[in-house]
C-alpha positions in Angstrom: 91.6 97.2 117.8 89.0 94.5 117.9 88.3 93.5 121.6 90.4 89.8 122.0 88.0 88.3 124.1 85.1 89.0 121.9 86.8 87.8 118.8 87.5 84.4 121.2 84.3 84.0 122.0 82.6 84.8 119.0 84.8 83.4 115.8 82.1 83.2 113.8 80.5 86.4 114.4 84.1 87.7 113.6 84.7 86.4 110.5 81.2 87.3 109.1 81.7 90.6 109.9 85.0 90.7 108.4 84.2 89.6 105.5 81.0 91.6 104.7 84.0 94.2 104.3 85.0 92.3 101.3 88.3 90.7 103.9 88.3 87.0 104.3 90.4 86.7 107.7 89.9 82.7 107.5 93.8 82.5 108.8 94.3 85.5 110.7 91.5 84.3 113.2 92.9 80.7 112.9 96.3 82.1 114.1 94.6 83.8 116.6 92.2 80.9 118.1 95.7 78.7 118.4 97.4 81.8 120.2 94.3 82.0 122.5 94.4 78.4 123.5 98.2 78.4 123.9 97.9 81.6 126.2 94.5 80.0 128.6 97.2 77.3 128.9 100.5 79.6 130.3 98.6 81.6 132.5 97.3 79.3 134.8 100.5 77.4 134.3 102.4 80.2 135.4 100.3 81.8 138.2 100.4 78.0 139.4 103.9 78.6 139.9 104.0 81.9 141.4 101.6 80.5 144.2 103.5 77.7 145.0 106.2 80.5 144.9 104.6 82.8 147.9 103.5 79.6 149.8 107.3 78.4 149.8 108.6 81.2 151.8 106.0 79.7 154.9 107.6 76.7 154.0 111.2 77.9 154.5 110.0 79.4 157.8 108.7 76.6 159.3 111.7 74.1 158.3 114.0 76.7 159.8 112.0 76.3 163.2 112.3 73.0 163.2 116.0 73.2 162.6 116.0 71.5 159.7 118.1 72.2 156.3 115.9 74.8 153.7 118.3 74.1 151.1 116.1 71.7 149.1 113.0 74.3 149.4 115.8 77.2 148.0 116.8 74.9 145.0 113.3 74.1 144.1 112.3 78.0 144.7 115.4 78.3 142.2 113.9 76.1 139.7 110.2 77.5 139.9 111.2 81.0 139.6 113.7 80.3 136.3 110.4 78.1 134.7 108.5 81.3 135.9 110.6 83.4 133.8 110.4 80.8 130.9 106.8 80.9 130.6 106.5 85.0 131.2 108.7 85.2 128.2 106.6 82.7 126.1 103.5 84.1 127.2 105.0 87.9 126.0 105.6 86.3 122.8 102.1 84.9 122.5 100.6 88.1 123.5 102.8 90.3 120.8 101.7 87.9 118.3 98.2 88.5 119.5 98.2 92.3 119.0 100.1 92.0 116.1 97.6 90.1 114.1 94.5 92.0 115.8 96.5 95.6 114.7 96.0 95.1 111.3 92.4 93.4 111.7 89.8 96.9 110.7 86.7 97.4 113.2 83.8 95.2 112.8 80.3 97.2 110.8 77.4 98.3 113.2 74.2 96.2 112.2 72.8 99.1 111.2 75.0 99.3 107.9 74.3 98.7 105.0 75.9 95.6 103.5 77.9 96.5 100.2 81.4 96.1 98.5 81.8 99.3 96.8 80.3 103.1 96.8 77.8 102.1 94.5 76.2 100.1 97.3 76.3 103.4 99.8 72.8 104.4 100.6 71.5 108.0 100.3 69.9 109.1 103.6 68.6 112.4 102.7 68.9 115.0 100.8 69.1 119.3 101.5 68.8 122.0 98.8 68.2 122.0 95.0 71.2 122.4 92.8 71.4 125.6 91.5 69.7 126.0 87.4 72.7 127.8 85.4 71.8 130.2 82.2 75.2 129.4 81.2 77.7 126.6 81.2 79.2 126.3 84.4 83.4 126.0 84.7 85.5 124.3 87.0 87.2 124.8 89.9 90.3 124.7 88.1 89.5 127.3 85.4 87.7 130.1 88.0 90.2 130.5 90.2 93.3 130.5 88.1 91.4 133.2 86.1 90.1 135.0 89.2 94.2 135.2 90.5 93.4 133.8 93.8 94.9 130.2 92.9 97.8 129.4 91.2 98.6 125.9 90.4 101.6 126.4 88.4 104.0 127.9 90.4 102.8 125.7 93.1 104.2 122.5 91.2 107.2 124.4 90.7 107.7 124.6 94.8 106.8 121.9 95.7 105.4 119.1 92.7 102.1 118.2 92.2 99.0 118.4 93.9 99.9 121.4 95.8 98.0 125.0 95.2 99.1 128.3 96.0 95.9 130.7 97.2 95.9 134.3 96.7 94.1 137.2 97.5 90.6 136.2 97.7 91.7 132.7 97.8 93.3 133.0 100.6 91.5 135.2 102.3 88.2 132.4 101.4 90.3 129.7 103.0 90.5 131.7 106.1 87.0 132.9 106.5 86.0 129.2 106.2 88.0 128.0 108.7 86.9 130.8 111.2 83.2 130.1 110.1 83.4 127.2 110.6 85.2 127.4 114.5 83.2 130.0 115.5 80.1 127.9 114.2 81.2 124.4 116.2 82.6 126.5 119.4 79.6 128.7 120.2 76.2 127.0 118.6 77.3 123.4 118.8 79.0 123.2 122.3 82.9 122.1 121.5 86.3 123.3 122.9 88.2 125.0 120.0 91.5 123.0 120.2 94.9 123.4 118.4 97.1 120.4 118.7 100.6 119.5 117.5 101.0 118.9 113.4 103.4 116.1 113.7 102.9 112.6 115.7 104.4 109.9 116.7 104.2 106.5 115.5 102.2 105.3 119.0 100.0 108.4 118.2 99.0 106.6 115.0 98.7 103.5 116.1 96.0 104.6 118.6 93.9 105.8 115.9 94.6 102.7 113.3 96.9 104.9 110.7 99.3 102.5 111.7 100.7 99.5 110.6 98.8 99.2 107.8 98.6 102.3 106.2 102.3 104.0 106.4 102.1 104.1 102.9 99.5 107.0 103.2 101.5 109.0 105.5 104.1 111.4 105.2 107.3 110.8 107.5 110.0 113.0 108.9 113.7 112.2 108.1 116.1 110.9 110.1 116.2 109.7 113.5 112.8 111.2 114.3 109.8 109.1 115.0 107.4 111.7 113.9 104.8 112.0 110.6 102.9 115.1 109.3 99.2 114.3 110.5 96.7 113.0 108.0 93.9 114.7 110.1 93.6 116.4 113.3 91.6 113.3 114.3 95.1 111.3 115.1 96.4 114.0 117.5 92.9 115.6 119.4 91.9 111.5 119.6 95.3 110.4 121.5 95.0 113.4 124.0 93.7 111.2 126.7 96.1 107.7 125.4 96.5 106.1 129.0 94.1 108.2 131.0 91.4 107.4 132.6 88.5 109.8 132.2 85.9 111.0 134.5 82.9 109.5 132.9 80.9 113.2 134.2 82.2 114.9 132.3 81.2 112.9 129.0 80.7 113.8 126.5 83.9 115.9 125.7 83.5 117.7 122.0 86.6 119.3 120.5 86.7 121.1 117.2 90.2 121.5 115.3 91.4 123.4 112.5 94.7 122.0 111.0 96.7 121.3 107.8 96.7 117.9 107.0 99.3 116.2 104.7 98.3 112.9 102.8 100.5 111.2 100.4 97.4 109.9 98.4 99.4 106.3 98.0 97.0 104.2 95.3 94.9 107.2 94.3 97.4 108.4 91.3 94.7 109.1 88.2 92.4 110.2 90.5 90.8 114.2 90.7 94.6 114.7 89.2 93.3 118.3 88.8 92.2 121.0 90.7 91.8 120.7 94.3 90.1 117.8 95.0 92.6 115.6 96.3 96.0 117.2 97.7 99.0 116.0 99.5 98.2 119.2 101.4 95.0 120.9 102.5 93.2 122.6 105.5 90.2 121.0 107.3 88.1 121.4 110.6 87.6 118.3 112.2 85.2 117.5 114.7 86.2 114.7 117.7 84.1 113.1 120.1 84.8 110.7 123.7 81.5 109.4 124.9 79.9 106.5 126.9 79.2 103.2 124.5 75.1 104.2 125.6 75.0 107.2 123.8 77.4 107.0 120.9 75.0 106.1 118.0 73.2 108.8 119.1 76.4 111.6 119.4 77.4 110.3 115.3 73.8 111.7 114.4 74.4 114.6 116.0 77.6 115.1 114.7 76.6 114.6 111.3 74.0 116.9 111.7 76.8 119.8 112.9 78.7 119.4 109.6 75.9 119.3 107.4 74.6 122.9 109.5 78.0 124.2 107.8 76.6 123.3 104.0 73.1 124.3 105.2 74.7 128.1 106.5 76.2 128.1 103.2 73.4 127.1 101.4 74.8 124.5 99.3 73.6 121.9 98.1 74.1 118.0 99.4 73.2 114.3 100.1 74.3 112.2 103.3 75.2 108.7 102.4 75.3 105.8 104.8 78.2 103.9 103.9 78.5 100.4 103.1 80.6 97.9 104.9 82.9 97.4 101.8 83.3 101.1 101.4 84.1 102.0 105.4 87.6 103.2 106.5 89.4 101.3 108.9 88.6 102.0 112.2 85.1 103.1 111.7 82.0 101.0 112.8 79.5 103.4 111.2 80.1 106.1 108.8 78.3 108.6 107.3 80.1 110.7 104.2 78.4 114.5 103.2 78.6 115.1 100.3 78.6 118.0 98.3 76.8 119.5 94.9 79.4 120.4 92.7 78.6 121.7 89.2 81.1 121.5 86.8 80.6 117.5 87.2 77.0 117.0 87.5 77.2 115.1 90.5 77.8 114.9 94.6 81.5 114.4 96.4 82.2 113.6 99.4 82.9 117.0 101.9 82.8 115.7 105.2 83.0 112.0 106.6 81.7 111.5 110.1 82.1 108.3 112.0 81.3 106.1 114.9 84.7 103.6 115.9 83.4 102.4 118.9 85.8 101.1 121.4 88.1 100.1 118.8 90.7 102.8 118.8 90.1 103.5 122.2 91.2 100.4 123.0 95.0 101.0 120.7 95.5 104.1 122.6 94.0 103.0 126.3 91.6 105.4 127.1 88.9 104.5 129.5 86.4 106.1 131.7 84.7 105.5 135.2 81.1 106.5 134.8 80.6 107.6 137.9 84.2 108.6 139.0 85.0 106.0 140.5 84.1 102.1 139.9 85.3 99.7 136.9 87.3 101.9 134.2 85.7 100.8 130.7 87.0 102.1 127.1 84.9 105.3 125.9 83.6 105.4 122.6 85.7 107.7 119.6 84.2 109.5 117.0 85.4 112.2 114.4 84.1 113.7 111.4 85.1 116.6 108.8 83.6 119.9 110.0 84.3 120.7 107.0 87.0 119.5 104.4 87.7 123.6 104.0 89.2 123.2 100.5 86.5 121.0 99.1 84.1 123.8 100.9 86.0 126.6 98.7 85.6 124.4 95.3 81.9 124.3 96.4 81.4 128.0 96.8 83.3 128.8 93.7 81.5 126.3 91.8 77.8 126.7 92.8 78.4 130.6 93.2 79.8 131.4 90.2 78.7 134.1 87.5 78.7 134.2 83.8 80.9 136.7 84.2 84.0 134.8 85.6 83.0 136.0 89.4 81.7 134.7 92.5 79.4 136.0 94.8 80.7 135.6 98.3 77.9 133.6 100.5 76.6 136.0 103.4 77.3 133.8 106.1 81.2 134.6 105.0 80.8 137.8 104.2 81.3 138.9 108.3 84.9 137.4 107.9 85.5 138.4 104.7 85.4 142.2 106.0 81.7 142.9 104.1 83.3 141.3 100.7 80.0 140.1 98.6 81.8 139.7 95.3 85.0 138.1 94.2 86.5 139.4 91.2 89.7 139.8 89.1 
């Protein structure tokens, strides 16, 4: 959430920022100027009141010394404290309003980002590895495995509909290695605390992270009288650990890598990557979560992004890290980089692993602060999160770029150690 005394003081700023994201808030800001100037009027109005409160119990005091009757003082005491009320209800309006308008305003871009409305207007950063020269024509995804036997698409859509896969064998075994590469990797060479957190939220767990309001559509939700949803990414649960905590600003920076499902409805993107795995409603991923001081963050997203692209290096596959443009950022982010990877079968790049920077701005939804030196003014931390990898997208990656012309797939030997020596997949 945007910070409300920086949007006060800086309107224009605001809206300039707003709309280089392709959002013209012209009468969300409006709404919120007017609120602002109606709450700087209640508050002094009110704690006006509740001084001339405290000072009327002297006052009854002395009038009771002197023998005189306090009933006048009582009545007016009467009268201040129902006006009192009065304007702390009007002022809790105000301030719902407030939130309620800044909850569904996205984070404002770092200077540093590119200005843009769409993907084409992402800028390539740098590129790693050359994509591999094939003596044959290279298949898809969706054609090696189901002929390998280690997916299985059909029955899949028979359990559960579409956009769900069923891995087998090798498949399965893949997606495991992955996901253990990839821990190991983050836990022991890149300094974070492996982490398993719940699969299901509650709606104040996605509101700290900016999934909601706006974007129920995207989530999955439980039935009935439960308030909880299947997690889009492990981001919403590992950020919300500390929601209403005060942190030791020592021990920053805290690091913690997280394999879970995560469960997307995919609400606009019908038509899109319809095939294959691409884009599921269900599909495994290691994510990567930062808290750090404001100082350093800039500084912890490069080195984040540089952890998830070690995973595509280890694997030696091929890929290109885009800075995005403010039209094409999610929600909460103030910087974001997207990895992406070489994938054959379509001549081009997609995106693996998205690693950004959100500032204070979903630190301040969920309330978590820090003290930098234990003690002294609490201030909100910085959050940031990236894929560590997408582990599905990873799999397509390896199957694609390491395929054969013989139909099979030549297990990378940074994956071979978890894949009990395995160096070739086959039928």
């Amino acid at each position: 959430m945007l910070d409300p005394s920086y949007v006060r003081d800086n309107l224009d700023l605001v809206k300039a920022g707003l709309a280089s994201r392709g959002l013209d808030a012209t009468a969300e800001l409006e709404q919120l100027a007017t609120l602002e100037s109606h709450r700087r009027r209640l508050i002094p109005q009110m704690e006006g009141l509740k001084r001339e409160q405290n000072a009327a119990g002297d006052e009854v005091a002395r009038t009771k010394r002197q023998g005189l009757d306090a009933r006048p003082i009582f009545e007016a005491n009467k009268q201040r404290s129902q006006k009192i009320k009065q304007l702390e209800v009007e002022l809790g309006t105000v301030e719902q309003q407030r939130t309620r308008l800044l909850a569904n305003l996205p984070n404002l871009p770092h200077a540093s980002v590119p200005v843009g409305k769409t993907a084409a207007d992402n800028v390539v950063v740098r590129t790693w590895g050359e994509p591999r020269v094939f003596d044959f024509e290279p298949k898809a995804h969706w054609d090696l495995g189901p002929a390998l036997g280690i997916i299985d698409f059909e029955r899949a859509t028979k359990i559960a509909g579409a956009r769900f896969a069923v891995l087998s064998g090798a498949g399965a075994q893949l997606e495991r290695a992955l996901i253990n590469f990839m821990l190991e990797l983050h836990a022991t060479e890149h300094g974070y605390t492996e982490i398993e957190p719940p699969f299901l939220v509650n709606s104040q767990t996605l509101f700290g992270t900016g999934q909601l309001p706006k974007f129920e559509a995207d989530l999955f939700k439980i039935g009935g009288d439960w308030d909880l949803y299947l997690i889009p990414t492990a981001e919403v649960p590992v950020t919300n650990l500390y929601r209403g905590e005060i942190l030791d600003g020592r021990l920053l920076p805290i690091k913690y890598a997280s394999y879970t499902p995560c469960f997307r409805s995919e609400a606009g993107s019908y038509g899109a990557d319809v095939r294959g795995l691409i884009r599921q409603h269900q599909f495994d991923k290691v994510e990567l979560v930062k808290f750090v001081t404001p100082d350093s963050s800039y500084d912890e997203l490069e080195a984040l992004t540089a952890n998830a692209e070690e995973v595509l290096k280890r694997l030696s596959l091929p890929y290109r890290t885009m800075a995005l443009c403010t039209g094409d950022m999610g929600f909460s982010a103030a910087k974001t980089y997207d990895i992406e990877v070489w994938l054959p079968s379509q001549k081009t790049y997609r995106e693996i692993s998205s690693c950004s920077n959100c500032g204070d701005f979903q630190a301040r939804r969920a309330n978590i602060k820090y003290r930098a030196e234990g003690t002294g003014k609490a201030e909100h931390v910085h959050t940031l999160n990236g894929s560590g990898l997408a582990v599905g997208r990873t799999l397509i990656a390896i199957l694609e770029n390491y395929q054969q012309a013989d139909g099979t797939i030549i297990v990378p030997e940074a994956l071979r150690p978890y894949m009990r020596g395995k160096a070739i997949i086959d039928r």
